[in-house]
C-alpha positions in Angstrom: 5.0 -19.4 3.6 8.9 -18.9 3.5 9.4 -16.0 0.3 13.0 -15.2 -0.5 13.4 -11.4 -0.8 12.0 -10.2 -4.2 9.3 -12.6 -3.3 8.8 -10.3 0.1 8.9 -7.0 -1.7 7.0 -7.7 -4.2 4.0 -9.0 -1.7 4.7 -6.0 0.1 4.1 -3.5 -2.9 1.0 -5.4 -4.5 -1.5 -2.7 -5.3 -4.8 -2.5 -6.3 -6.6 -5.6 -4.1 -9.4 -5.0 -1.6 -8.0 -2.5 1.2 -6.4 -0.2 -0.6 -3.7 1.0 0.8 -4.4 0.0 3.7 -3.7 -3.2 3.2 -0.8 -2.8 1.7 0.9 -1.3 4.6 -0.8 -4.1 6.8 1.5 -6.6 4.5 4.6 -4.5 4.8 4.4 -5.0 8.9 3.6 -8.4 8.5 6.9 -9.2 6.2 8.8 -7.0 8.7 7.0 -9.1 12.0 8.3 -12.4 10.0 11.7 -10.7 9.3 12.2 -10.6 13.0 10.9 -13.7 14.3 13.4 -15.1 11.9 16.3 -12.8 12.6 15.8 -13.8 16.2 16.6 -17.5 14.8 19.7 -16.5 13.6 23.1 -16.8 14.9 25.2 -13.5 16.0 27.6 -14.1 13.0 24.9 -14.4 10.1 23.0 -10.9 11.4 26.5 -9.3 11.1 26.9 -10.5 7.7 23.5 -9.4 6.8 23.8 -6.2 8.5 27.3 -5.3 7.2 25.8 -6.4 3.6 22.7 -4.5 3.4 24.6 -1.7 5.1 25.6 0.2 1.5 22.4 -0.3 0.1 20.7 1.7 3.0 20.3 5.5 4.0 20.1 5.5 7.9 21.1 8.1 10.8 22.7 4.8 12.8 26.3 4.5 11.9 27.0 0.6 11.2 28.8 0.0 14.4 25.4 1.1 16.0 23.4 -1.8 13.4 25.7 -4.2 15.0 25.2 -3.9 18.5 21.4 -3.3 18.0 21.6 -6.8 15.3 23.1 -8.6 18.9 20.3 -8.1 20.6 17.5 -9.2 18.0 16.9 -12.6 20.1 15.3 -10.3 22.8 13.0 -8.1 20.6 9.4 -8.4 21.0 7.4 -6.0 18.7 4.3 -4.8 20.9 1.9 -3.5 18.0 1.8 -2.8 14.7 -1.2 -0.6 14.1 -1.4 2.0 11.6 -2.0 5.7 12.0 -4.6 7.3 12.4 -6.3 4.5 14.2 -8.8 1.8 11.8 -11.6 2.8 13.6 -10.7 6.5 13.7 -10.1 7.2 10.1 -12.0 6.9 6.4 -10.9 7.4 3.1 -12.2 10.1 0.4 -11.7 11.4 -2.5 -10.9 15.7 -1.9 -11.2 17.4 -5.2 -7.7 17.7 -6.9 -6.0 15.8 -3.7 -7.1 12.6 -5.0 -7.6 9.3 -2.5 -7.3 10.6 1.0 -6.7 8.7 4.4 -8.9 11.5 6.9 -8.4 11.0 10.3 -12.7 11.4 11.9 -11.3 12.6 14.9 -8.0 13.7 15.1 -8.0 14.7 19.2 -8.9 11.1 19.6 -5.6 9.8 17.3 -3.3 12.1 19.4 -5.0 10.8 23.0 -4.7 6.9 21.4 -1.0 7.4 20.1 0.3 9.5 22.9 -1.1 6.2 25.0 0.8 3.6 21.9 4.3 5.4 22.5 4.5 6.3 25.5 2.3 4.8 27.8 0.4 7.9 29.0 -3.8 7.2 29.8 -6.1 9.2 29.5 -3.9 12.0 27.8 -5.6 15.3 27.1 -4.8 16.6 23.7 -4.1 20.5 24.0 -6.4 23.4 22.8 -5.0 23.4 19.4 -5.4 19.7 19.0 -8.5 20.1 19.7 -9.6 23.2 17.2 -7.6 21.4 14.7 -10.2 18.4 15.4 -12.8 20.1 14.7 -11.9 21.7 11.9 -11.0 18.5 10.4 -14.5 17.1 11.4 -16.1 19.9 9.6 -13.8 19.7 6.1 -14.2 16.0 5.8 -17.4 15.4 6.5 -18.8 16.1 3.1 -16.3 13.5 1.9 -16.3 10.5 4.1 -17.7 7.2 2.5 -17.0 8.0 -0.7 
């Protein structure tokens, strides 16, 4: 389905459907996943454009000279993953008292070992002492509140 761009956002924000929130986010990487594929059909001169366009409408660290040269290269992008954090089947959602809706992480030292693994390639990664108390801990406080 090709969706012009308030079509896009507004798919992107729908709230309120099965999955939460969730789900939501899983449609915002899906948008940006069909933004690329179709960036990468592009020719050099319309990603300038569309860079040097979208440029003043966007708060980013990268200078646009730095857009540019990254907007070149789109045709060789590959995106690897898109899963969420913390990990589907390492995390529930509860409602905490005053906090509202929470997304709880059910094992946190697991996350860390799974992410550390996601970014940077490192197996079998050992989360430190703290990560591990902090786990824990978590376990503990949540467990009166997951599956609600």
């Amino acid at each position: 389905q090709m969706l012009d761009g308030l079509q896009a956002c507004a798919y992107c924000r729908i709230r309120y459907t099965a999955g939460d929130d969730f789900r939501r986010a899983e449609r915002q990487r899906t948008v940006l996943t069909q933004m690329s594929e179709q960036a990468k059909l592009c020719s050099a001169s319309t990603l300038v454009t569309i860079a040097t366009n979208a440029f003043e409408n966007v708060s980013t660290s990268f200078d646009l000279d730095t857009i540019l040269e990254l907007a070149a290269e789109a045709p060789n992008y590959t995106i690897v993953g898109s899963e969420g954090f913390p990990f589907t089947e390492y995390r529930s959602t509860g409602t905490i008292g005053s906090k509202g809706s929470c997304v709880l992480p059910m094992d946190l030292a697991t996350n860390v070992s799974m992410l550390h693994e996601f970014l940077f390639g490192v197996e079998d990664y050992q989360p430190s002492s703290t990560v591990m108390e902090c786990s824990e801990r978590i376990a503990a406080d949540i467990a009166p509140y997951i599956g609600q």
